[in-house]
N, C-alpha and C positions, 0 to 999 in steps of 0.2 A: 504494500500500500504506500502512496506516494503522501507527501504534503497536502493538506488542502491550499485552498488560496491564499492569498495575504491581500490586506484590506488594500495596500498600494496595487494588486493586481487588479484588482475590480476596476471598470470604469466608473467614472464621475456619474453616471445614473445609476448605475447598482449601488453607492453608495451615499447615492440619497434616497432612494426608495428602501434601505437600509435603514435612516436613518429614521425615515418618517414612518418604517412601519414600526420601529423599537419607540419612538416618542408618544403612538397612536396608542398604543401597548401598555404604555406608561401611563398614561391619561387613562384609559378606561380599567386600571388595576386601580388606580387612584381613587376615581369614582365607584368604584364599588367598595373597597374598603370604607369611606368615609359614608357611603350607604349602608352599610354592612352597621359599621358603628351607632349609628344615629336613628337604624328601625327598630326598634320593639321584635322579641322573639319569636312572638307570636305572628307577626307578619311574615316570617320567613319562612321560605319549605323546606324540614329540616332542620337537621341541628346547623343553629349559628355556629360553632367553632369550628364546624367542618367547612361552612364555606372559607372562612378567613385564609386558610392554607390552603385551600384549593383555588383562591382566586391569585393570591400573592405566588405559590411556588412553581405552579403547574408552568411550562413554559409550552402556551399555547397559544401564540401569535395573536391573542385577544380571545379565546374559544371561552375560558374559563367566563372570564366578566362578564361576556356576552351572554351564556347560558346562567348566571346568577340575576342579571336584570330582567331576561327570558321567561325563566323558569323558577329560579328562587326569591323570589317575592311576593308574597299576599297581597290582592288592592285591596286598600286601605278605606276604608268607611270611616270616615269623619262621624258622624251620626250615630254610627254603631246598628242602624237598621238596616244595613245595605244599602239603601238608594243612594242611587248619586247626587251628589250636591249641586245645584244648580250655580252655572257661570255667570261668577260675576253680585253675585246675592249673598 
C-alpha cells in the first residue's frame, strides 16, 4: 500500500470543498449539541446521553446531526394539548 495524498497534492478545489465540507460539519455538530443541551429529555427519542456521543464522535460527514434533528426530536407542544400554536398570536 502506497501513501495517500498530501493536502499540497490536492488541487485548490478539492481543498476547499474540503474545507467547507469539514466547516459545514462543524456547524451542524455545533447545533445539535447546543440542541441537544437546551431540550428537555422528554422531547428527545431516546436516551439523551447516547445522542451526545453519537453526534460529536461518529465521523459522519454531517449523517449523525442530521439524523438527531431528523429523527431524535419530539415537537414540542407549547400548550401541552398538542395543537399547534397559532403564528404570530
Amino acid at each position: 500500500m502506497g501513501e495517500g495524498k498530501k493536502w499540497s497534492d490536492l488541487s485548490q478545489r478539492n481543498q476547499r470543498l474540503l474545507i467547507a465540507g469539514a466547516v459545514a460539519e462543524t456547524i451542524l455538530k455545533a447545533a445539535a449539541i447546543v440542541d441537544l443541551t437546551r431540550r428537555p429529555a422528554s422531547e428527545i427519542r431516546g436516551p439523551k446521553w447516547a445522542w451526545i456521543p453519537a453526534v460529536t464522535v461518529i465521523n459522519s460527514f454531517g449523517c449523525a446531526p442530521l439524523a438527531y434533528f431528523a429523527f431524535g426530536r419530539r415537537s414540542a407542544s407549547r400548550s401541552g394539548s398538542g395543537d399547534p400554536q397559532p403564528v404570530g398570536n
